[in-house]
Each structure stands twice: as structure tokens, then as C-alpha cells.
N, C-alpha and C positions, 0 to 999 in steps of 0.2 A: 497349640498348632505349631509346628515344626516351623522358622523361622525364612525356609527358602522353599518354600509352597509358592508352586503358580497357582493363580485362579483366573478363573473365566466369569463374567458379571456378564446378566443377560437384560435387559427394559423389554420384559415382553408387548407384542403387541398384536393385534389380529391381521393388520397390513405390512406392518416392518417389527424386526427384532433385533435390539441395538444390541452390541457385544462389545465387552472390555477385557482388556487380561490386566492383571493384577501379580504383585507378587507380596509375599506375607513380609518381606524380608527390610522391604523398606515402608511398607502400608500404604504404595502409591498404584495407581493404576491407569491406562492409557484407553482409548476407543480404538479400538481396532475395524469392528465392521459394521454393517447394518444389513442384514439379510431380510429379502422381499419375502411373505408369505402367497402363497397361492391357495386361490378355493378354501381361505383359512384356513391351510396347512403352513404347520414352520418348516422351512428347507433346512429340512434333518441333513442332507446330503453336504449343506452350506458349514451348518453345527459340524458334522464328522470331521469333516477338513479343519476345521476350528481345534475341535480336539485331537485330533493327530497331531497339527503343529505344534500347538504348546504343550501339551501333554498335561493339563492342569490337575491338580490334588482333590479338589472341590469347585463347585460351580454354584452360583449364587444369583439368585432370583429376585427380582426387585418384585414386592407385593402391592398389586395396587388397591390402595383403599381411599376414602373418602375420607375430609379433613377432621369428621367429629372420630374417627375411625372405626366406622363401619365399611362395612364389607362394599365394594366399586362395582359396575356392572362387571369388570373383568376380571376381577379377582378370583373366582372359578375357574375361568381359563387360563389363569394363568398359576393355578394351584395345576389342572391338567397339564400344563406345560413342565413343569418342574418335576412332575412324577414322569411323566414318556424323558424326560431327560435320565432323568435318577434310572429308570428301567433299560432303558436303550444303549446307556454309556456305561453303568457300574461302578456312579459316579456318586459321592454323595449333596446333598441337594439343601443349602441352606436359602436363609430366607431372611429379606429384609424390609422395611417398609419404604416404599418409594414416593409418599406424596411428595410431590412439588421438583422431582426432579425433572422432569422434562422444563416446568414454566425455567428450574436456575440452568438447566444446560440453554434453554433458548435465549433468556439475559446473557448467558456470556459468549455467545454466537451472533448477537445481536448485530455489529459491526461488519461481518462480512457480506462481501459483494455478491456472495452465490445466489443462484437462483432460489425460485423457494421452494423446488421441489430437493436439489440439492441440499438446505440449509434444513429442512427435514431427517433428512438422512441420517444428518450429522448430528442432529438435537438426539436421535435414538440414540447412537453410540457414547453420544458424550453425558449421558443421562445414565447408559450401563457404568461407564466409568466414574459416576457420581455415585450411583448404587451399589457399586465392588468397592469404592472408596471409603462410602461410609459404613459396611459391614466391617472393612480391614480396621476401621478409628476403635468399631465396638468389641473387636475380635482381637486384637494384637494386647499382649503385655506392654 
């Protein structure tokens, strides 16, 4: 992978989908959003704008499984999430496994004063950025 590659790291979910953008370049990445699902749909509209802005190389899919690593009740959905990605953007669609990031995004959010509907929010996005992060550790020379 070419060394000044954006990416986009997504923590799918059926109510929120956290989002991070990343770059190859330093193997760091930030949370950028948390976009609300409707009627379990993902707000595609939310994601385009996502991808216009940065214009990322690749986009990366936290997979969630269960700690013996078997397949999550969500891990389907969020296999369909990463294909209507890969089809709708022309993007291509890597994959990583996510157990426990949400519990380490929410340890290190632990401390703030937000509400909890807001410190939710933020556990999505900082959980993508835990998820692009540890793709970039497995993915960088």
C-alpha cells in the first residue's frame, strides 16, 4: 500500500456507525463521526459525504465476532454492510476483526462528563478509530 493512502474505518452497527479516517502514511487515525441508522438502514447519504470529503483509497470494516471467534449475531450484517459499501462507492472493502473495541474505546472515554447518550456516540467513532488503527499496525511495512 502506497504510503499517503486515506482511509475511512467504519464500527458498524444496526443503530450507530462510528467512522474514523486514517492515513497509511503515519498508521494513525482519528474518529471523525458517528452516523444514526434509520429503520436499520445505514445513512448512505451520511457515508457519501464522508467519502467526498476525504476521498479515501480503501475503507475498512471492523468484523464483529465473538471472543472464541465465532461468528457475532452481527457479523452478517455487517458482512452486508461492507459489500453495499464496496458496490455503492467502487471502493475497495478490507476487513478486520473488532472484538473488544468498543469495551477499549469506552475504558478510555471513561472520564468524561458527557451524557450517555453522547459518550455512546463517541465510543462508535473511537472504536472505528481503534479498528482503522489496528488494520494500519497489520497492514503498514
Amino acid at each position: 500500500m502506497s504510503a499517503a493512502r486515506t482511509l475511512l474505518g467504519f464500527d458498524y452497527g444496526k443503530k450507530r456507525i462510528g467512522v474514523a479516517v486514517g492515513q497509511a502514511l503515519t498508521a494513525t487515525a482519528t474518529p471523525a463521526e458517528t452516523l444514526h441508522c434509520r429503520n436499520d438502514q445505514p445513512d448512505w447519504a451520511g457515508i457519501a459525504r464522508l467519502i467526498d470529503t476525504w476521498r479515501p483509497h480503501a475503507l475498512i470494516v471492523g468484523l464483529p465476532l465473538n471472543m472464541d471467534g465465532t461468528e457475532h449475531d452481527l457479523t452478517e450484517a455487517a458482512r452486508g454492510f461492507g459489500r453495499e459499501l464496496e458496490q455503492r462507492f467502487a471502493l475497495p472493502v478490507h476487513w478486520i476483526d473488532e472484538r473488544l473495541t468498543s469495551v477499549e474505546a469506552g475504558r478510555l472515554l471513561a472520564g468524561t462528563t458527557k451524557s450517555a447518550r453522547r459518550r455512546k456516540a463517541d465510543i462508535d467513532k473511537v472504536a472505528a478509530q481503534l479498528i482503522l488503527e489496528t488494520w494500519l499496525a497489520q497492514h503498514n511495512p
